[in-house]
C-alpha positions as a Markdown table, in Angstrom:
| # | Residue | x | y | z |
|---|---|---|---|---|
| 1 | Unk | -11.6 | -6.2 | -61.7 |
| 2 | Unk | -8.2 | -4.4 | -62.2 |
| 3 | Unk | -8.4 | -0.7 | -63.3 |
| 4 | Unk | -6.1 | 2.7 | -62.6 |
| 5 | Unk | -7.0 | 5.6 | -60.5 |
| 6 | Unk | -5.9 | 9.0 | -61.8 |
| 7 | Unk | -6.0 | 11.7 | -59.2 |
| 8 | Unk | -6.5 | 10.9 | -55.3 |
| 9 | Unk | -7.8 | 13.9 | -54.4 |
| 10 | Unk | -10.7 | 13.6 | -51.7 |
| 11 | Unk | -13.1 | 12.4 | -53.9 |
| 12 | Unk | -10.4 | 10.2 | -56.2 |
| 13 | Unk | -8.7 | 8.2 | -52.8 |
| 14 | Unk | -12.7 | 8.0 | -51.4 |
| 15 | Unk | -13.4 | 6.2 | -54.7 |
| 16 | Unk | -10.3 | 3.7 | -54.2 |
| 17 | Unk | -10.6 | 2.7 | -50.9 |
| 18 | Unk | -14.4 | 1.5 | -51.1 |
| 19 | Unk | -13.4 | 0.0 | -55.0 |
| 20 | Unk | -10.2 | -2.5 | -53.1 |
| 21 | Unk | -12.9 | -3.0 | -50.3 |
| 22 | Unk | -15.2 | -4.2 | -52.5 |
| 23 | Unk | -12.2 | -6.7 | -53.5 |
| 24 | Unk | -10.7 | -4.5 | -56.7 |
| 25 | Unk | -7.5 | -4.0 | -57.1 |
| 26 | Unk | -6.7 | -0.1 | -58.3 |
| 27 | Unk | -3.2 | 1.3 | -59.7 |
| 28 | Unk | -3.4 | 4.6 | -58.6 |
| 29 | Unk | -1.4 | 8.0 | -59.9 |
| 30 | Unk | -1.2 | 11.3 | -58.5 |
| 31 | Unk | 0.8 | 14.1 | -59.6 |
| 32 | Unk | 2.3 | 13.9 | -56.1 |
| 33 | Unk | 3.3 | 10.1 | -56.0 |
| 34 | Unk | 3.7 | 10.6 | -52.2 |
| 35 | Unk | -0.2 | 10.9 | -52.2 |
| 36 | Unk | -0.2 | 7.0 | -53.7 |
| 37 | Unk | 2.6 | 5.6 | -51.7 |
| 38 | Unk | 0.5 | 7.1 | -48.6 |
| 39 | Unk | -2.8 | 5.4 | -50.0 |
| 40 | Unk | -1.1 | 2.4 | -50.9 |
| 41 | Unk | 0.1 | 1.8 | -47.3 |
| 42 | Unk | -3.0 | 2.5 | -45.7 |
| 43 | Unk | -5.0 | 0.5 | -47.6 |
| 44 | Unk | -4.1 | -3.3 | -49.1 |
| 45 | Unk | -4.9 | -3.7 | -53.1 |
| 46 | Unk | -3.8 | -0.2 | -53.9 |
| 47 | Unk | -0.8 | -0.9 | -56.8 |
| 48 | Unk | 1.2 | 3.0 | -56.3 |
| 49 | Unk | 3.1 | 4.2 | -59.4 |
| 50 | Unk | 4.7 | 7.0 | -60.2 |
| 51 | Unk | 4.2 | 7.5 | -64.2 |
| 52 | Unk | 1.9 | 7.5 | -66.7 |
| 53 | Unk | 3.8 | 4.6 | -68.3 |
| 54 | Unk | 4.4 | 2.5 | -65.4 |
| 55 | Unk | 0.3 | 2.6 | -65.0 |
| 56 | Unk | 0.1 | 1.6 | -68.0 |
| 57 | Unk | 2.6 | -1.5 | -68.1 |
| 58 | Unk | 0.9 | -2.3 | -64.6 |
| 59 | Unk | -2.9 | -3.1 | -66.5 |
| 60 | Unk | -3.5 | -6.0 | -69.2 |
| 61 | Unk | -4.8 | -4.8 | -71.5 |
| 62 | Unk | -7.9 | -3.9 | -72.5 |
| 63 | Unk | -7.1 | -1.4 | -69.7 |
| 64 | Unk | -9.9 | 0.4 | -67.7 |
| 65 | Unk | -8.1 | 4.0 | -66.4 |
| 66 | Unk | -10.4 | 6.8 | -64.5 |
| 67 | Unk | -10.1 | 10.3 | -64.1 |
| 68 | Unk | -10.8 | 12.2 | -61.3 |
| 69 | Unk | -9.0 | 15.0 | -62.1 |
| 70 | Unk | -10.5 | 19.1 | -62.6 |
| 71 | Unk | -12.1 | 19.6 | -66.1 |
| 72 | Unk | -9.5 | 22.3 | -67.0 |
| 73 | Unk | -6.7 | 19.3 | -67.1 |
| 74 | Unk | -9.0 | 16.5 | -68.8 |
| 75 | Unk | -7.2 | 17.3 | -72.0 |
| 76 | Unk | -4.3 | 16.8 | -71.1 |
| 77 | Unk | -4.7 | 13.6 | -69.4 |
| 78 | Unk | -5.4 | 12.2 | -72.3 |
| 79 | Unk | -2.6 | 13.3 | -74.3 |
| 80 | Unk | -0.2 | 12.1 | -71.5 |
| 81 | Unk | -1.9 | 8.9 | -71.5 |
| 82 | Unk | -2.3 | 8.3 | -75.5 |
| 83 | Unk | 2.0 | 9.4 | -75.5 |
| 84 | Unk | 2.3 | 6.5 | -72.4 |
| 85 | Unk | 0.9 | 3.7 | -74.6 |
| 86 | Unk | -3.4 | 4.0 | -74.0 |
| 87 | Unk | -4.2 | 1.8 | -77.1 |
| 88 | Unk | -7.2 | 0.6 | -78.7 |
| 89 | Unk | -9.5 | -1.4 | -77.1 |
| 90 | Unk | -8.6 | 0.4 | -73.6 |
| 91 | Unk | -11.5 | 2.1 | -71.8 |
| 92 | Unk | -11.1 | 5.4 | -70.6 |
| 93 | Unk | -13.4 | 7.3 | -67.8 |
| 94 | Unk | -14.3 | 10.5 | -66.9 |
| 95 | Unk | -15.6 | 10.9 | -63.3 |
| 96 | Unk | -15.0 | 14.6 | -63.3 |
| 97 | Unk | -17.4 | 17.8 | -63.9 |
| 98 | Unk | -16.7 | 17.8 | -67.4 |
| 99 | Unk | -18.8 | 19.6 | -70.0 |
| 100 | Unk | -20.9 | 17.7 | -71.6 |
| 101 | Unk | -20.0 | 18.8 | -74.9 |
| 102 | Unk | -16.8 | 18.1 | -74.2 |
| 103 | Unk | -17.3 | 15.1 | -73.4 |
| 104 | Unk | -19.3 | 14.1 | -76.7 |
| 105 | Unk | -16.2 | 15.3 | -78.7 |
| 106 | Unk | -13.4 | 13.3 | -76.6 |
| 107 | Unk | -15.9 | 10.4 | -76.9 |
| 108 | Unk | -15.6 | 10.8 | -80.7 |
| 109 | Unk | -11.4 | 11.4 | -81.0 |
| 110 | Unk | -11.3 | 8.4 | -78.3 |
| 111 | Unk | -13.4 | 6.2 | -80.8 |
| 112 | Unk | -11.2 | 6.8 | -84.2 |
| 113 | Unk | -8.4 | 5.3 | -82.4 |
| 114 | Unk | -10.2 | 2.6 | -81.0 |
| 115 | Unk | -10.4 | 3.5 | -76.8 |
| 116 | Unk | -13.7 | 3.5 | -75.6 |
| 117 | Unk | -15.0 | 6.4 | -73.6 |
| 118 | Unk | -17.3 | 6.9 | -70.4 |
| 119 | Unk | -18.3 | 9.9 | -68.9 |
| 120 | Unk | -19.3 | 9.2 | -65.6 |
| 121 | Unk | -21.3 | 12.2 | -63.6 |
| 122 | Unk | -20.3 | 11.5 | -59.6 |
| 123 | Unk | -22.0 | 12.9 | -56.7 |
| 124 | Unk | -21.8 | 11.6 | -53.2 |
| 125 | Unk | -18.8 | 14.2 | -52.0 |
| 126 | Unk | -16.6 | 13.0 | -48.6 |
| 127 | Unk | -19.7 | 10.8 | -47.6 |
| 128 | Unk | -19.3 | 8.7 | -50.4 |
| 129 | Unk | -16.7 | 6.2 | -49.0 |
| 130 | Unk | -19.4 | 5.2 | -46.6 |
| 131 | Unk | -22.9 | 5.1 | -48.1 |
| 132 | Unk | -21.8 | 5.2 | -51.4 |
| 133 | Unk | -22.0 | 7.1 | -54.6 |
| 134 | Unk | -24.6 | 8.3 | -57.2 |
| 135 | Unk | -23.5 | 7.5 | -60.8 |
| 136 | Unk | -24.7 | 8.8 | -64.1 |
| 137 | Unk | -22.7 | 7.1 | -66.6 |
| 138 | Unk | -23.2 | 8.1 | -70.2 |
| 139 | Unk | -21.4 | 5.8 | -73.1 |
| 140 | Unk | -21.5 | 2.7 | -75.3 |
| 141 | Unk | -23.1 | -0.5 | -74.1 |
| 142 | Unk | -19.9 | -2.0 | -74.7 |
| 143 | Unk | -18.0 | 0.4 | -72.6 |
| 144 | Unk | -20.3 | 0.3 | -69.9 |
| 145 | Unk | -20.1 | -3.5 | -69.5 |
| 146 | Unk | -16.3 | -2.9 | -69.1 |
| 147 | Unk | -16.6 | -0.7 | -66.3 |
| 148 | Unk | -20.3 | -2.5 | -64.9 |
| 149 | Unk | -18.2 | -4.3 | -61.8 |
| 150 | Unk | -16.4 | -0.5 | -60.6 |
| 151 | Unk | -19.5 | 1.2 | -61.2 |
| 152 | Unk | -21.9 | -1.4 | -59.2 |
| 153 | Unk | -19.2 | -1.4 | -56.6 |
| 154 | Unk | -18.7 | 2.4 | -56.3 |
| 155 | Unk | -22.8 | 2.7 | -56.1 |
| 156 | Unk | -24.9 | 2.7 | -52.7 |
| 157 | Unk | -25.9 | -0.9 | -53.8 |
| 158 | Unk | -25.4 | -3.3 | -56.7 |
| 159 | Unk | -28.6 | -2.2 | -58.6 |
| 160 | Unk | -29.2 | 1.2 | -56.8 |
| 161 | Unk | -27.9 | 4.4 | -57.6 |
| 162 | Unk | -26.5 | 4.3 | -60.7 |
| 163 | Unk | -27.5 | 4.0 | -63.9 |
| 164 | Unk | -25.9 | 3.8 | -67.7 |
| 165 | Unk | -28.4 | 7.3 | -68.6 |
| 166 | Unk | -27.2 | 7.7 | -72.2 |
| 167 | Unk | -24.6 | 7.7 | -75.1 |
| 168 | Unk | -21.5 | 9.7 | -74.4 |
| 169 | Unk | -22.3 | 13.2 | -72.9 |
| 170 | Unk | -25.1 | 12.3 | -71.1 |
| 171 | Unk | -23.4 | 11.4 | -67.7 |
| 172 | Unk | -22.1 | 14.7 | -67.6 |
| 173 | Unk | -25.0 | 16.4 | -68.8 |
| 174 | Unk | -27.4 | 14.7 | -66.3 |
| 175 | Unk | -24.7 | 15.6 | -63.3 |
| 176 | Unk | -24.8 | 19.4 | -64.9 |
| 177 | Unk | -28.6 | 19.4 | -64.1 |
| 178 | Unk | -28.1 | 17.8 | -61.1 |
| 179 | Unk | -25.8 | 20.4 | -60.0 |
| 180 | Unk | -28.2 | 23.5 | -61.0 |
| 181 | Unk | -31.0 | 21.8 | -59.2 |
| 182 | Unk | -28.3 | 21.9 | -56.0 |
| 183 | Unk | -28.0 | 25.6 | -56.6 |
| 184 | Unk | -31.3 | 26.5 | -57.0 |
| 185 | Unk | -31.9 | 23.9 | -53.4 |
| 186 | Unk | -28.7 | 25.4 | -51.3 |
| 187 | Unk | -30.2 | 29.0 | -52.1 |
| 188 | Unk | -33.3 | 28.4 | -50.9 |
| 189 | Unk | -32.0 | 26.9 | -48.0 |
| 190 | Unk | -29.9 | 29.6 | -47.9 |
| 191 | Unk | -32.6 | 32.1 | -47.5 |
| 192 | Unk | -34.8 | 30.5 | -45.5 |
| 193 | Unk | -32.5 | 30.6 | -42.3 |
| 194 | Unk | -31.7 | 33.9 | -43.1 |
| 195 | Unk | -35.4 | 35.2 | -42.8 |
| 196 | Unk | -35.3 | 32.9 | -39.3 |
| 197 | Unk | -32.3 | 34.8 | -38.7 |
| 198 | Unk | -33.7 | 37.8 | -39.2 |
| 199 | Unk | -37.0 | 38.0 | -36.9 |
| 200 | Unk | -34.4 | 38.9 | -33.4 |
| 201 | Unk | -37.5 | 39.4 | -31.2 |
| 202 | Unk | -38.4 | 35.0 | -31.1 |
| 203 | Unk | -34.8 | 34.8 | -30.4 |
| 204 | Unk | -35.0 | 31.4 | -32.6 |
| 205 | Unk | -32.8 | 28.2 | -32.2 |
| 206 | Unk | -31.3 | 27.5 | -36.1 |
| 207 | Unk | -29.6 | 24.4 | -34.7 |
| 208 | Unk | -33.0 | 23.6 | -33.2 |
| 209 | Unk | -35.4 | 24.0 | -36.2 |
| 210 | Unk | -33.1 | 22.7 | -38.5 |
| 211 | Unk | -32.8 | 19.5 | -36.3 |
| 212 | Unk | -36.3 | 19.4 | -35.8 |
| 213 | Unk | -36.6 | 19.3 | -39.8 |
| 214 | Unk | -34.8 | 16.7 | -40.1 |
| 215 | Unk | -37.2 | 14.4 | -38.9 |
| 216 | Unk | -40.7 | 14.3 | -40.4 |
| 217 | Unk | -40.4 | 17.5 | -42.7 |
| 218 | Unk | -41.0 | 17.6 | -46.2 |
| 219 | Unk | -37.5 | 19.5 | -46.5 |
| 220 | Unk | -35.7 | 17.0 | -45.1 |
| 221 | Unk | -32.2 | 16.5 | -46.6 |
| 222 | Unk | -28.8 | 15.6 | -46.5 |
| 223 | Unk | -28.2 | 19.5 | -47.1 |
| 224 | Unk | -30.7 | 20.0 | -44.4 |
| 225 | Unk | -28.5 | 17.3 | -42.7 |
| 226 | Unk | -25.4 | 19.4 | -43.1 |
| 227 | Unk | -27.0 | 22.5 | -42.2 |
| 228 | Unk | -27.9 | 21.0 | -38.6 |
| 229 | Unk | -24.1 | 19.6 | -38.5 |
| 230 | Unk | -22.9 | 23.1 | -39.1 |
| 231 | Unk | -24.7 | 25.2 | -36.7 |
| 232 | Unk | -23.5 | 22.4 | -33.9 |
| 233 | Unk | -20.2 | 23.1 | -34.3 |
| 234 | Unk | -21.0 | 26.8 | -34.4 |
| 235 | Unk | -24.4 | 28.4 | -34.2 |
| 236 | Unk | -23.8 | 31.9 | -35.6 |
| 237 | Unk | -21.1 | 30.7 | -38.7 |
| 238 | Unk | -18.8 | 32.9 | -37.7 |
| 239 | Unk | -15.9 | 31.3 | -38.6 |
| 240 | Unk | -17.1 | 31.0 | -42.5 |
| 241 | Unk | -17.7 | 34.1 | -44.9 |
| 242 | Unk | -20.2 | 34.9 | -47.3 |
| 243 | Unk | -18.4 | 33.9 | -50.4 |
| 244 | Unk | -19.5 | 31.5 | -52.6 |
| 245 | Unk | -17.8 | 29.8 | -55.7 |
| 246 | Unk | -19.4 | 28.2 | -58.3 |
| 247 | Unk | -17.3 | 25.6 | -59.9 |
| 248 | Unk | -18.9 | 26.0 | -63.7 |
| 249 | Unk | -21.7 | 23.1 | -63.8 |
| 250 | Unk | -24.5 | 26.1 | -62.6 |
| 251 | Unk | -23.3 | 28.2 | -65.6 |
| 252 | Unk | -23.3 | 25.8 | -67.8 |
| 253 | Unk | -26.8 | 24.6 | -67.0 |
| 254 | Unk | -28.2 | 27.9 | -67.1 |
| 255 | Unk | -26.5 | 28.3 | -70.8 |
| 256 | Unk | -28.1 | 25.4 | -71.8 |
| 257 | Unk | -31.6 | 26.7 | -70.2 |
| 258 | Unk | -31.3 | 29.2 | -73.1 |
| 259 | Unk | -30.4 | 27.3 | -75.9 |
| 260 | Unk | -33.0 | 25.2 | -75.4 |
| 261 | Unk | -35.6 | 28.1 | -74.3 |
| 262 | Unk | -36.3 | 26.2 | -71.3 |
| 263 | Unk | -36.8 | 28.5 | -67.8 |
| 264 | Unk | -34.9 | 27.7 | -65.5 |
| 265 | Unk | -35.6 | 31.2 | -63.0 |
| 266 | Unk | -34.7 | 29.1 | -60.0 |
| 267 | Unk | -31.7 | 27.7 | -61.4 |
| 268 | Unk | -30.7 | 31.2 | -63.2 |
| 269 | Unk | -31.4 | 33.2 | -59.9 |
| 270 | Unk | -29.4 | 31.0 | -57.4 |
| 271 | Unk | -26.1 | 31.0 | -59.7 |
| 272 | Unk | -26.9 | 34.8 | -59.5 |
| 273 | Unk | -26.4 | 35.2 | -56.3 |
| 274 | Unk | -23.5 | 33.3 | -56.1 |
| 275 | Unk | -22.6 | 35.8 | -58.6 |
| 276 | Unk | -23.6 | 38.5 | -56.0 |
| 277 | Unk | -22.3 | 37.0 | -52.8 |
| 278 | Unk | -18.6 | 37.6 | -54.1 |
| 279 | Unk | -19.2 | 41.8 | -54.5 |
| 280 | Unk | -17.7 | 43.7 | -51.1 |
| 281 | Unk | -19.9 | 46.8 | -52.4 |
| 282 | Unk | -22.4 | 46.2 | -55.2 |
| 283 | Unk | -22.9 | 49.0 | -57.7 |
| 284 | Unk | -25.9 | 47.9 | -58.6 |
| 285 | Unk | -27.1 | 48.6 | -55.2 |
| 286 | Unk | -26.0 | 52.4 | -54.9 |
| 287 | Unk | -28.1 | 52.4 | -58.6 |
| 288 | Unk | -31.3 | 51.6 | -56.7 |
| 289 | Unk | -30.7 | 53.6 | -53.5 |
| 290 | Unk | -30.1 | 56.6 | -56.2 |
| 291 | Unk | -33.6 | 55.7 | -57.4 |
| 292 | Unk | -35.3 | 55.2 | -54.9 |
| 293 | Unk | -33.7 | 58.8 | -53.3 |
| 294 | Unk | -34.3 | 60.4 | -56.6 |
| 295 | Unk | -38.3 | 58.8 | -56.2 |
| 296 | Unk | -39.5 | 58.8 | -53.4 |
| 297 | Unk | -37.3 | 60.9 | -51.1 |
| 298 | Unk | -36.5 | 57.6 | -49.1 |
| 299 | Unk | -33.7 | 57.9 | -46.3 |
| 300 | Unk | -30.8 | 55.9 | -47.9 |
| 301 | Unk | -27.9 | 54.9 | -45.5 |
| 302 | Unk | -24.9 | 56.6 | -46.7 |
| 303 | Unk | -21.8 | 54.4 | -47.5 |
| 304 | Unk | -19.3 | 53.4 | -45.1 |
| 305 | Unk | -15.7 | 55.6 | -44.8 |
């Protein structure tokens, strides 16, 4: 089939290249149209244009356009597209880390004006060009079956790995939970080799045990995968810090853990300490030491000068 590629970012070019392999051809758009006239050279069956409008005189309509662009911008895609000519009968997808709510109401505005809607929850990162990537696409039958040859074709096989979970709003909400559970599985990870870390007197290979898990193991995993590819290329992580983002899908799974009443303590605690990880000199931690000083007398290590 013939769709349009909006934003070529890692994940966005990935998702082109292993579309025109699978014999699609893609218009793709970037806000830099260097980044499309690069793609378009590399690869054959990559159509590179530099507007909104030329994208969409470049697809017969019913047109099929997908966005891989950050949620914050989603918005305003749309309005840029509706003000290049989208029209009804178009389809348009979201492959982004949208809210889910937000995704429910765009599917409703889209529909009053006739342009169906798809919001397509992707996981599979960098690694996605090669083995392929997981789908969750939540929409219409209808719009589905407009986007069924991208979507089998993006997936790790034809009938594997993705799957049409839902009306619209439930891609995005079934990526949402996916991305909590990540938290909740990275933190454990997380902790795990720190307690290894931790007991000096083994004098313990990480890169060993973590290689040695990944054969056999019930914890076997492509994060225990990229563990062991980390502590190859440097075995005490020196060069990284301990800072870690959250990009918003965490939060907005552990919000909807309390609408719903549901405990997610797993989920909660690992966002947490993502939360924590990003404090150079936690108050909450002279708190306790004053505690546990005021308590119990304990010997509290004084703070640095």
């Amino acid at each position: 089939m013939k769709l349009a590629m909006i934003g070529l970012g890692k994940m966005g070019a990935n998702m082109v290249r292993r579309l025109v392999k699978d014999g699609h051809e893609v218009v793709a758009y970037n806000k830099s149209p260097d980044t499309a006239i690069e793609l378009a050279n590399e690869v054959d069956g990559v159509i590179p244009v530099a507007s909104l409008s030329e994208l969409i005189e470049a697809l017969e309509p019913p047109r099929a356009i997908w966005l891989m662009v950050p949620h914050q911008v989603v918005d305003e895609s749309i309005a840029a597209l509706k003000g290049a000519g989208m029209s009804e009968g178009d389809l348009l997808i979201d492959g982004g880390n949208s809210n889910f709510n937000l995704s429910r109401k765009r599917a409703v505005d889209l529909l009053k004006q006739g342009i169906h809607f798809v919001d397509s929850g992707t996981s599979g990162g960098i690694w996605g060009l090669e083995n392929g990537y997981s789908i969750m696409a939540g929409g219409s039958n209808e719009a589905i079956d407009m986007i069924r040859p991208a979507l089998e074709s993006l997936a790790p096989a034809k009938d594997k790995g993705w799957g049409h979970v839902g009306p619209a709003g439930a891609g995005h909400y079934v990526k949402m939970v996916h991305n909590g559970i990540e938290y909740g599985m990275m933190q454990a990870f997380a902790e795990g080799f720190e307690l290894l870390d931790a007991k000096k007197e083994m004098d313990l290979d990480l890169q060993q045990i973590s290689e040695i898990w990944q054969h056999g193991s019930v914890v076997r995993s492509w994060l225990l995968d990229l563990i062991a590819d980390a502590f190859a290329g440097d075995k005490s992580l020196s060069s990284l810090s301990d800072y870690v983002d959250d990009s918003g899908e965490g939060r907005w799974t552990v919000q909807d853990s309390i609408d719903l009443a549901v405990p997610t303590p797993v989920l909660t605690l690992a966002l947490q300490m993502r939360f924590r990880s990003r404090q150079d000199d936690a108050f909450a931690g002279k708190v306790l030491n004053a505690m546990r000083a005021g308590f119990g007398g304990h010997s509290i290590k004084p703070a640095d000068k």
